[in-house]
C-alpha positions in Angstrom: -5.4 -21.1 31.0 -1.6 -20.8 30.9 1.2 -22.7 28.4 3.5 -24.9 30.4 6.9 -24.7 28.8 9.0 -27.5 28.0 12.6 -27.3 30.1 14.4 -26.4 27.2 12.5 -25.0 24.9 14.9 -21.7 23.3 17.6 -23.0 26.3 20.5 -25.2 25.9 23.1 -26.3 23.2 19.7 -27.5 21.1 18.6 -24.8 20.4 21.3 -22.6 20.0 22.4 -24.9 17.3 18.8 -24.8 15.5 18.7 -20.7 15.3 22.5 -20.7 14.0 21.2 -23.6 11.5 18.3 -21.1 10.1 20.3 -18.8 10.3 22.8 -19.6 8.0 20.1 -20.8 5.7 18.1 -17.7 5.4 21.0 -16.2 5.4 20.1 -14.1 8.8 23.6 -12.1 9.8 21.3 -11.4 13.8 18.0 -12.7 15.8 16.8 -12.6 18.7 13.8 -14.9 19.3 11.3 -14.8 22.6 8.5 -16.0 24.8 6.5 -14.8 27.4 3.9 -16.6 29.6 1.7 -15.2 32.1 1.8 -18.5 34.7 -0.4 -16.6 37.6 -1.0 -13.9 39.3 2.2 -11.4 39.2 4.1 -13.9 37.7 5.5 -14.6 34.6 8.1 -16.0 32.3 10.1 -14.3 29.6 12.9 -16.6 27.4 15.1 -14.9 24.8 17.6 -16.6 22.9 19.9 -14.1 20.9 22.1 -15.1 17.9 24.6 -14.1 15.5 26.2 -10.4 14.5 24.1 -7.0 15.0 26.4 -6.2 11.5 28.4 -8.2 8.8 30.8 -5.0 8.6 31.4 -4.5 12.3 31.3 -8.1 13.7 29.5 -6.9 16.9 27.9 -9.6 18.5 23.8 -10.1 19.3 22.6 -10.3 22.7 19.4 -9.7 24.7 19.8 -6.1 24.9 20.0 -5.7 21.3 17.8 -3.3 19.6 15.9 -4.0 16.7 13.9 -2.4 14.4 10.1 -3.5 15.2 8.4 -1.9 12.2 4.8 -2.2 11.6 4.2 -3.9 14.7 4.9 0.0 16.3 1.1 0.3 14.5 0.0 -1.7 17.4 1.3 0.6 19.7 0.0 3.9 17.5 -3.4 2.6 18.5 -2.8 1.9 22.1 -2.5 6.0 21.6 -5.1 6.6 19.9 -7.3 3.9 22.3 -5.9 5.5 25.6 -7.5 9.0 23.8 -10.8 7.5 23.8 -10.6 6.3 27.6 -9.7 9.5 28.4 -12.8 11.2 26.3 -10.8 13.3 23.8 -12.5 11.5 20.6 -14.3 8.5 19.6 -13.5 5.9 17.2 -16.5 7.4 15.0 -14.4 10.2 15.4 -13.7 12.3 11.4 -10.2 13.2 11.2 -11.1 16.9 9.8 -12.8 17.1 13.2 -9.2 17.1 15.0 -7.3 18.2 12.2 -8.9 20.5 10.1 -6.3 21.4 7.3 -6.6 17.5 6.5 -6.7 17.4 2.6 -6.6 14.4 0.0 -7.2 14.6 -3.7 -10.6 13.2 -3.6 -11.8 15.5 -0.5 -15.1 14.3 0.1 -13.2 11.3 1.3 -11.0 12.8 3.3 -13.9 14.9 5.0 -14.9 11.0 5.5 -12.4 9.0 7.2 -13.2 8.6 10.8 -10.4 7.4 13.2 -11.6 4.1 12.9 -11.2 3.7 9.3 -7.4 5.0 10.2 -7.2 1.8 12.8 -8.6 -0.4 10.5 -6.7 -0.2 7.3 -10.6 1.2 5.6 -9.3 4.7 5.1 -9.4 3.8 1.4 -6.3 6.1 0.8 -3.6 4.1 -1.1 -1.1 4.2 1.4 2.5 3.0 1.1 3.5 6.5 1.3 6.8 6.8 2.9 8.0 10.6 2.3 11.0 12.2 4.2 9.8 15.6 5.3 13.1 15.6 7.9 13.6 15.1 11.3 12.0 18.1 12.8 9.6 17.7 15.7 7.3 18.9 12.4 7.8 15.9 10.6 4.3 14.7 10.9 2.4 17.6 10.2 4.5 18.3 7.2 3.5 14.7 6.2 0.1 15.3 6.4 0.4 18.2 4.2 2.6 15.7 1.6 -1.2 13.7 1.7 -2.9 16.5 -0.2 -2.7 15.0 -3.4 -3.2 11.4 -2.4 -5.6 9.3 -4.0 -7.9 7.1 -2.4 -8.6 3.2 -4.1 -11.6 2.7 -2.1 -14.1 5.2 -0.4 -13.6 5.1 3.4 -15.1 2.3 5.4 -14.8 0.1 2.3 -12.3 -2.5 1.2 -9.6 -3.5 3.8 -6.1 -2.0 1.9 -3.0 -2.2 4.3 -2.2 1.7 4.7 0.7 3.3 6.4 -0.2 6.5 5.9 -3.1 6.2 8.2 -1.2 5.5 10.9 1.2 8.4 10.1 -2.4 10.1 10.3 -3.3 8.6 13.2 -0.2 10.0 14.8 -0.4 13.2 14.0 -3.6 12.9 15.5 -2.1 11.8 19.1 0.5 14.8 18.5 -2.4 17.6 18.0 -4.6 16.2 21.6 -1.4 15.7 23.4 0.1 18.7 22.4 3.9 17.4 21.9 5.4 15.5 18.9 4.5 11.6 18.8 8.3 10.7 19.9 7.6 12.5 23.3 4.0 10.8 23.5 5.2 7.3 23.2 7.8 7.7 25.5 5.4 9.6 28.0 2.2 7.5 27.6 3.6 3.7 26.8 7.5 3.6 27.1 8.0 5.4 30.5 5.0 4.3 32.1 5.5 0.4 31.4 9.5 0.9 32.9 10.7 0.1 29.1 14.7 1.5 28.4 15.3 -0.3 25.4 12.9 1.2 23.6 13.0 4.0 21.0 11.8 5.9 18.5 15.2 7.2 16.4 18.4 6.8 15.5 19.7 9.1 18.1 18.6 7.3 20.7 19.5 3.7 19.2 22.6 4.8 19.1 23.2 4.6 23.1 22.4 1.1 22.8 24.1 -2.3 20.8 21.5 -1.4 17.5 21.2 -4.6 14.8 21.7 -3.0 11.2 19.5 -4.4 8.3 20.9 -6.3 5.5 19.8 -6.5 2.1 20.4 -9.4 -0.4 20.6 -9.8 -4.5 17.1 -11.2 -4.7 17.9 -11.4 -8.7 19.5 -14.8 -8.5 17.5 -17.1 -6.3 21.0 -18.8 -5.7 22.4 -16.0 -3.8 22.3 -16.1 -0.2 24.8 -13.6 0.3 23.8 -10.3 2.0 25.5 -6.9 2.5 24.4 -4.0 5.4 21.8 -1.8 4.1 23.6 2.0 3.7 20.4 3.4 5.4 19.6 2.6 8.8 16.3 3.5 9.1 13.1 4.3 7.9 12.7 8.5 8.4 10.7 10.5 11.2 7.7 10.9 9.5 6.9 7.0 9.3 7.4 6.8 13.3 3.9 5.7 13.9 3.4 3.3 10.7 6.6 1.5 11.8 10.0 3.7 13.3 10.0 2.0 16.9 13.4 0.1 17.6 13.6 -2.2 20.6 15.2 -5.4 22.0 13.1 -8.7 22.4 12.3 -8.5 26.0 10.7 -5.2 25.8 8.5 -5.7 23.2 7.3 -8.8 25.4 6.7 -6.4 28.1 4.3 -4.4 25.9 2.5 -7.7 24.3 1.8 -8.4 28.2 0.1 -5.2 28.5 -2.3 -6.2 26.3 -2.4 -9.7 27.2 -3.3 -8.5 30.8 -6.1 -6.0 29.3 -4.5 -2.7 30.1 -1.6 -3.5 32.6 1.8 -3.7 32.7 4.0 -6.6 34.4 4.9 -3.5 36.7 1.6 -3.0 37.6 0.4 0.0 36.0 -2.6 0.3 33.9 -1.9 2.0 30.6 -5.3 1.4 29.0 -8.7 0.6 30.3 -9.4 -3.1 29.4 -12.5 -2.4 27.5 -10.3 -0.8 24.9 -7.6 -3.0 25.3 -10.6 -6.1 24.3 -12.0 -4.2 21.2 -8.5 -3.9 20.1 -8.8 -7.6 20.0 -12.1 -8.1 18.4 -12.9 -8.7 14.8 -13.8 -5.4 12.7 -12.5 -6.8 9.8 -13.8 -9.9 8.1 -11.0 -11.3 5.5 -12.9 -14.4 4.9 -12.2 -16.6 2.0 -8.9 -14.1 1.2 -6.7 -15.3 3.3 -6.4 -19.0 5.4 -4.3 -17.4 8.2 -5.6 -14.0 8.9 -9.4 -14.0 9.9 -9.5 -10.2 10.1 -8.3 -7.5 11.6 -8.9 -5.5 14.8 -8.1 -2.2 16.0 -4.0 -2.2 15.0 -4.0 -6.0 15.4 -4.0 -8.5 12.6 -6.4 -11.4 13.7 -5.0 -14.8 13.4 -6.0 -17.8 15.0 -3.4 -20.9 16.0 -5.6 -23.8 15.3 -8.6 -23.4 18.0 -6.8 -20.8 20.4 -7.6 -16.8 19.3 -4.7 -14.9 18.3 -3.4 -11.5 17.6 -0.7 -10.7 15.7 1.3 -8.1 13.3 4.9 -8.0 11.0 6.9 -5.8 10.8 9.2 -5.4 7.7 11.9 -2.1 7.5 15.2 -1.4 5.2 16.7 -4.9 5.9 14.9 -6.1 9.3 11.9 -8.2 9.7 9.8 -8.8 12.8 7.0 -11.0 14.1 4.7 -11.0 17.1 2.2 -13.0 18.1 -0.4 -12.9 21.1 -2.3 -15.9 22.4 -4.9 -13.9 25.1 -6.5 -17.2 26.0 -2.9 -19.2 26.5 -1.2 -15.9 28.3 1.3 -16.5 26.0 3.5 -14.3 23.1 6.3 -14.8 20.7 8.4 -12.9 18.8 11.3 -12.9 16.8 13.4 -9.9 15.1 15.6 -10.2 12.5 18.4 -8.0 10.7 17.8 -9.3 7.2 14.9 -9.7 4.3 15.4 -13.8 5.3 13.8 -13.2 8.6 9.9 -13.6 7.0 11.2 -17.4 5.9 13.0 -17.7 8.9 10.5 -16.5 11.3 8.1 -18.9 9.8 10.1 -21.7 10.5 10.9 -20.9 14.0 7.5 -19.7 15.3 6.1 -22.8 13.8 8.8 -25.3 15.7 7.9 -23.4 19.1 4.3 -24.2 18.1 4.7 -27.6 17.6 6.7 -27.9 20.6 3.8 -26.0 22.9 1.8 -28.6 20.9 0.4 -25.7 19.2 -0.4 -24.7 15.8 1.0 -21.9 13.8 -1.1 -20.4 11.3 0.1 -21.2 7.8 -1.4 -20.9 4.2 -3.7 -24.1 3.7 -4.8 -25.8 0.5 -8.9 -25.8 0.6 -9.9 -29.3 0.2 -11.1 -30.8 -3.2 -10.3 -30.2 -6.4 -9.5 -26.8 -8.9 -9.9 -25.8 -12.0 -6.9 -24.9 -13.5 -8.5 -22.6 -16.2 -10.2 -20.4 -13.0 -6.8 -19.8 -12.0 -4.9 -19.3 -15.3 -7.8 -16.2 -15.5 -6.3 -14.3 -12.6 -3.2 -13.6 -14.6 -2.2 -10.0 -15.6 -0.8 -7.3 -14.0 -2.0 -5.2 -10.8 -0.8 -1.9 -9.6 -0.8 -0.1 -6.6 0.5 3.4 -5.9 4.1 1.8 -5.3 4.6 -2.0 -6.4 3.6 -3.8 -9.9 2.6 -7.8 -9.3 3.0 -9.5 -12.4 0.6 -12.7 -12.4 1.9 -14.4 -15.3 1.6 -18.0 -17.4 4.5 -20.6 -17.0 3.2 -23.4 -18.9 -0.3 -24.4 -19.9 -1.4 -24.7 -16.3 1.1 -23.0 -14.2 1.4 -19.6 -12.9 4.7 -17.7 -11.4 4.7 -13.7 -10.0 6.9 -11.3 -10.8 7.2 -8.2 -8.2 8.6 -4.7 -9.6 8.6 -2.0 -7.3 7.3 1.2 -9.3 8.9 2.8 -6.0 11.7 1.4 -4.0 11.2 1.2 -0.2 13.8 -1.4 0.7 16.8 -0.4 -1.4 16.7 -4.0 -2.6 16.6 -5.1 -6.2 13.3 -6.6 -7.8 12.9 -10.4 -7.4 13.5 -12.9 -9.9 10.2 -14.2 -11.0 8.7 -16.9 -8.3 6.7 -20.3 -8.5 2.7 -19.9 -8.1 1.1 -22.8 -6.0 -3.1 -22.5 -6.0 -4.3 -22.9 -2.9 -8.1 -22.6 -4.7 -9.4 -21.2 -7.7 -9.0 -18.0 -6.4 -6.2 -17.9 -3.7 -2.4 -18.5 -4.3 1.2 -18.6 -2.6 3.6 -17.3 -3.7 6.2 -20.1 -2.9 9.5 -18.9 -2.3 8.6 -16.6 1.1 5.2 -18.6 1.9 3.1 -15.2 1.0 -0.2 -15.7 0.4 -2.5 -13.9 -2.3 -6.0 -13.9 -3.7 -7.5 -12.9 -7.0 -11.1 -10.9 -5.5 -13.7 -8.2 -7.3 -14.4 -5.5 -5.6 -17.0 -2.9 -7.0 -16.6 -4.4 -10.3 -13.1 -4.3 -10.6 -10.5 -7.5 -10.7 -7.7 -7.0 -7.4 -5.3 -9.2 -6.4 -5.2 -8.9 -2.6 -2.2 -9.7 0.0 -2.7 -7.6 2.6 -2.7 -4.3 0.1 -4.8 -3.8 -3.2 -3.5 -4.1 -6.0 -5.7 -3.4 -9.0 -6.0 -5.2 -12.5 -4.5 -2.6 -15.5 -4.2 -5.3 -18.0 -4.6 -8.8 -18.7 
């Protein structure tokens, strides 16, 4: 089954009127925002629309050849690595990680002596992961990582709670580096870039650098009633976070590479990259995230599962130093979507864009949902406190009798960007929020007899 587009649908004065509208809103200096269809065999259909300034200091226009940073949707392509490994008979998904890399250490070792490569592909490594250390842009950058790892802890034992973790992936790169004996920049290009005919896409700053490159922007987010944003003083993200989120292409590539998977294994050139049986359990549910979240069922193998209303869907975000990314696969339709952004107002922005196209396919995007019936106020009111993970504080705090709002302080700052102003709490149920500002959704869980708020990452109760 196949999407039939509407004629102008991200064409015409319409719509180049809309993204400048959003833009301005969300306060979004450059986007570029796409669809592919498969409508047959060896045919297809790719529309981008590209708007707005790659920088507020330079003035340098967007277009369709525009790179962006992707972020974590790059995970997705980390485990097409990993997955093309396992075609090839080089490991198994039940594969340990000491097994391939032996000097693999973590402060709690017995876990680390643990973690298989699916837990890596999974987000089940347990290792509390937003680890994003600079060891330099050496072809070693990854192996010196790994050794940064050695006094890591781990919030869950492996195979346990799902905990969004970079530093898995970096894992999992290093991982692809050791069996194809080259750094994980030359991999990418030799096993998914080259082979699928893609030129605008990269893994580094030297290379973006041949090409128009968008530059992130970062906003005040300590006055709600600024809009105004400023280019970020770093560009990227560094080497050693390459496979958790450092590739950097424009719109129409990126489509390209969604195809690949859309068409099990082969690109729109023809040549297969990844046999489909591993290119359909990429797809498939190995993580159940029922009743903590209303738009993610679960999670595959590097894909976030989503469904848009009764179609299956695969998905994944991508957020860097002032760019935000979305992509989203419809196997069933033939169909993916993206947009890229050059500031923090992309996530709002994205939302708003992917759900028009929805509507306008007569589709529906996946967005937080009230459960029906009523909720007890006091159920809700118990969630607050405060949470911690390795990086970021969430303050869950009382506004009122009956209301809630979160404050977000970043124990380490990733972005550059200054802590939010305290936000608006809307219950969803008596155990799942959103956060209202940025339409982020978050639920109060236990886990092994400890109190969590979960979005995506752990974060665990230190007082109430």
């Amino acid at each position: 089954m196949s999407v039939r587009l509407p004629e102008d649908l991200l064409r015409g004065e319409r719509w180049a009127a809309r993204l400048a509208e959003l833009a301005e809103k969300h306060a979004v200096p450059g986007l570029q925002v796409g669809l592919l269809t498969l409508d047959g065999p060896g045919r297809h259909t790719v529309r981008v629309l590209s708007h707005g300034l790659t920088s507020l200091r330079t003035g340098v226009g967007v277009d369709d050849d525009t790179l962006f940073q992707l972020g974590s949707i790059t995970k997705v392509w980390t485990a097409t690595l990993v997955m093309q490994l396992v075609d090839e008979g080089r490991l198994t998904l039940d594969t340990r990680v000491v097994d391939v890399l032996p000097d693999f250490r973590l402060a709690d070792q017995a876990a680390a002596d643990a973690i298989t490569v699916r837990h890596l592909l999974t987000h089940t490594s347990g290792i509390d992961g937003d680890i994003l250390t600079d060891t330099g842009d050496g072809d070693d950058a990854l192996a010196r990582y790994v050794e940064v790892l050695i006094p890591a802890v781990c919030t869950t034992p492996p195979g346990g709670h799902f905990d969004y973790c970079n530093a898995g992936f970096a894992v999992a790169g290093r991982i692809v580096e050791v069996l194809r004996e080259t750094d994980f920049t030359t991999a990418i290009q030799r096993h998914l870039f080259q082979p699928l005919g893609l030129e605008h896409t990269v893994m580094n700053a030297k290379d973006a650098i041949l090409h128009r490159a968008a530059v992130g922007h970062l906003a005040d987010l300590s006055d709600p009633g600024v809009r105004a944003v400023t280019p970020t003083p770093q560009w990227s993200l560094p080497r050693s976070s390459g496979p958790m989120g450092g590739a950097v292409g424009r719109m129409e590539d990126l489509l390209a590479l969604a195809a690949g998977h859309l068409l099990d294994g082969v690109g729109l050139n023809g040549t297969r990259f990844l046999s489909a049986e591993s290119a359909r359990l990429m797809r498939a549910l190995q993580i159940d995230l029922g009743g903590l979240s209303s738009t993610d069922a679960g999670w595959g193998l590097g894909w976030a599962i989503g469904p848009w209303g009764p179609y299956d869907a695969v998905n994944h975000g991508g957020a860097t130093i002032g760019q935000i990314a979305q992509l989203h696969v419809l196997p069933s339709l033939g169909l993916a979507v993206g947009v890229l952004t050059n500031s923090r107002g992309g996530t709002a922005l994205a939302k708003e864009v992917l759900t028009e196209i929805g509507r306008e396919l007569g589709l529906e995007y996946p967005m937080p949902r009230r459960e029906p019936g009523d909720h007890d106020p006091a159920l809700a009111l118990a969630a607050a406190g405060t949470y911690e993970s390795a990086t970021t504080r969430l303050v869950l705090e009382r506004d009122g009798e009956q209301a809630l709002r979160l404050r977000v302080e970043q124990k380490e700052n990733l972005t550059g960007e200054p802590d939010a102003a305290p936000t608006t709490v809307e219950a969803l149920a008596d155990d799942r929020f959103l956060q209202t500002a940025d339409q982020i959704e978050f639920a109060h869980t236990t886990y092994r007899g400890e109190e969590y708020l979960f979005a995506l990452r752990l974060f665990k109760k230190v007082t109430s």
